[in-house]
C-alpha positions in Angstrom: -9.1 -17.6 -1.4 -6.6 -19.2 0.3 -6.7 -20.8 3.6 -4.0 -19.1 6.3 -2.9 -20.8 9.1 0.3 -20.1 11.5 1.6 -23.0 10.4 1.4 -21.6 6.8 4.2 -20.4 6.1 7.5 -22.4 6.8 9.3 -22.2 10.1 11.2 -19.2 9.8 13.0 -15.8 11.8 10.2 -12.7 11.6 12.7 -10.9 9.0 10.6 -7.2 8.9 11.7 -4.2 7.5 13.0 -1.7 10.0 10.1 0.4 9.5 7.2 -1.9 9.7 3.7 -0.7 9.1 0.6 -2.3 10.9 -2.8 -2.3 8.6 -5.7 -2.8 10.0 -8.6 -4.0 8.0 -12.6 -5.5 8.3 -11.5 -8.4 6.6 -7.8 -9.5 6.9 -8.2 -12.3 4.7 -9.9 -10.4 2.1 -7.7 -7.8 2.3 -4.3 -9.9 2.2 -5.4 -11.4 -0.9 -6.3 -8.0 -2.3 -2.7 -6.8 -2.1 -1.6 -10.1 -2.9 -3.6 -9.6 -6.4 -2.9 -6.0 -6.7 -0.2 -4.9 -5.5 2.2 -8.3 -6.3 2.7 -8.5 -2.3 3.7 -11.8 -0.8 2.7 -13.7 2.0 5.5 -13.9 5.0 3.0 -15.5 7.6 -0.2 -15.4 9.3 -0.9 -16.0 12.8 -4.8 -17.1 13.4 -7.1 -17.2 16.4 -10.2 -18.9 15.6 -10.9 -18.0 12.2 -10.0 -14.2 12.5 -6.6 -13.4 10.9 -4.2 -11.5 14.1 -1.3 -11.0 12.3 0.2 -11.1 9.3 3.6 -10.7 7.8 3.7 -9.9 4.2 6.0 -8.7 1.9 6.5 -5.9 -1.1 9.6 -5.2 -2.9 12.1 -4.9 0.4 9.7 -3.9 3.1 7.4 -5.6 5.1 3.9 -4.9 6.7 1.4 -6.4 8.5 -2.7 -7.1 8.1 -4.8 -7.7 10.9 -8.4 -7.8 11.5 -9.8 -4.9 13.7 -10.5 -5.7 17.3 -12.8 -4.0 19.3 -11.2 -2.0 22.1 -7.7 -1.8 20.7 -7.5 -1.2 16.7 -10.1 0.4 14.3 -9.9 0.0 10.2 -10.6 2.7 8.4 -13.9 4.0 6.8 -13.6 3.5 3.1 -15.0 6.6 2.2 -13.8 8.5 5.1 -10.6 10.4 6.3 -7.2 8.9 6.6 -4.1 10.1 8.8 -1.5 8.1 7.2 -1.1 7.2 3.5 1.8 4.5 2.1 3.9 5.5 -1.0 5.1 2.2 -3.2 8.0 3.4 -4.7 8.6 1.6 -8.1 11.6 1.1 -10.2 9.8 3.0 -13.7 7.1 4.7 -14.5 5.6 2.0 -16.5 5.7 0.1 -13.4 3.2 3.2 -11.5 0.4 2.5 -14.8 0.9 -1.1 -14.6 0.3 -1.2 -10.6 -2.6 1.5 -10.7 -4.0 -0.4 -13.3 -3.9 -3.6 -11.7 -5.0 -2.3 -8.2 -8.1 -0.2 -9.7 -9.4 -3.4 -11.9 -9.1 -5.5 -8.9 -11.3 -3.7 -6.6 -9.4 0.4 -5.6 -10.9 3.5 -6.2 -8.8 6.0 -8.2 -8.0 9.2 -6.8 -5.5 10.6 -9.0 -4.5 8.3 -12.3 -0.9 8.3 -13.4 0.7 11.4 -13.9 3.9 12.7 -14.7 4.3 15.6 -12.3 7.5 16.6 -14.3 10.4 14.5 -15.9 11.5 11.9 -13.7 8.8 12.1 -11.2 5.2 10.0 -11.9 3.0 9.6 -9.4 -0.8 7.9 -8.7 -3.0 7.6 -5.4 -5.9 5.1 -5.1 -8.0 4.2 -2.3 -7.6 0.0 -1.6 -11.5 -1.4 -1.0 -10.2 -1.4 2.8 -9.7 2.1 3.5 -6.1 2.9 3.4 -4.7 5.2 0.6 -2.0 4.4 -1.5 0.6 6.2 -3.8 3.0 4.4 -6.4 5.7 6.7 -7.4 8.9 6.3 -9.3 11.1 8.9 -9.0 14.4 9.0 -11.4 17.7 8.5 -9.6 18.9 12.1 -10.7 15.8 13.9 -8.9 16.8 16.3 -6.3 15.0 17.7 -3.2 15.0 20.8 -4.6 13.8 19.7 -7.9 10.7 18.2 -5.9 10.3 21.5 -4.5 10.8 23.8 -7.5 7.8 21.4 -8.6 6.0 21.8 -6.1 6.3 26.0 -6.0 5.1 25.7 -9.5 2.2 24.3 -8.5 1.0 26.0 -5.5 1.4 29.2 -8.2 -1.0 27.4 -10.4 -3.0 24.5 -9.4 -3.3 25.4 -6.1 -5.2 28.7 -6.1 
């Protein structure tokens, strides 16, 4: 595990994605090197107090999030096993890229909800669980999908699957 400090990373601008999602976690340390390992994310900075983890910048493909340890009175990180109100989607550039990442997140510690599928051509899709609570898709979606592709898709399915 690797040792974070705020004076890990070099002296740099916070350079976060517009839309900059906070996680909060039991273990941010734990947790960071979880999506470090299975998800290929990088670390931007950590900001310490003591030995808890505050803050953390990392980074995946072009956007940015944060990791934090839960602190009473003002954040809470999820159950595990519980209910979630917001998932994240990874969208990745093929769908070899959705097996490979499922794979790798699953064998280092996530719980598969729904394995790789293609939901129809052009469009695969996975969810896992990560071993701190939040819920994860990785997608890749074909540059020639449409909106109302995604839909027609999804009628299809509410007249099968569904019922």
């Amino acid at each position: 595990m690797e040792t974070y400090r705020s004076d890990h990373a070099e002296e740099t601008t916070m350079q976060n994605s517009t839309l900059h999602p906070n996680l909060t976690v039991t273990d941010a340390r734990a947790a960071i090197d979880y999506y470090v390992a299975a998800f290929g994310a990088e670390v931007i900075d950590a900001i310490t107090a003591g030995e808890a983890i505050i803050h953390s910048d990392l980074s995946l493909g072009g956007s940015t999030f944060t990791v934090a340890t839960a602190f009473a009175g003002s954040s809470v990180a999820p159950d595990p096993a519980g209910f979630v109100p917001v998932s994240f989607t990874v969208n990745l550039s093929s769908a070899d890229d959705v097996d490979a990442t499922f794979a790798r997140a699953v064998a280092a510690g996530a719980t598969a909800v729904a394995e790789p599928v293609d939901w129809f051509e052009g469009f695969r899709q996975s969810e896992l669980r990560c071993p701190f609570g939040h819920r994860w898709f990785f997608v890749h979606v074909a540059p020639e999908i449409t909106a109302a592709d995604v839909q027609r898709a999804s009628d299809a399915w509410m007249a099968t699957d569904a019922s």
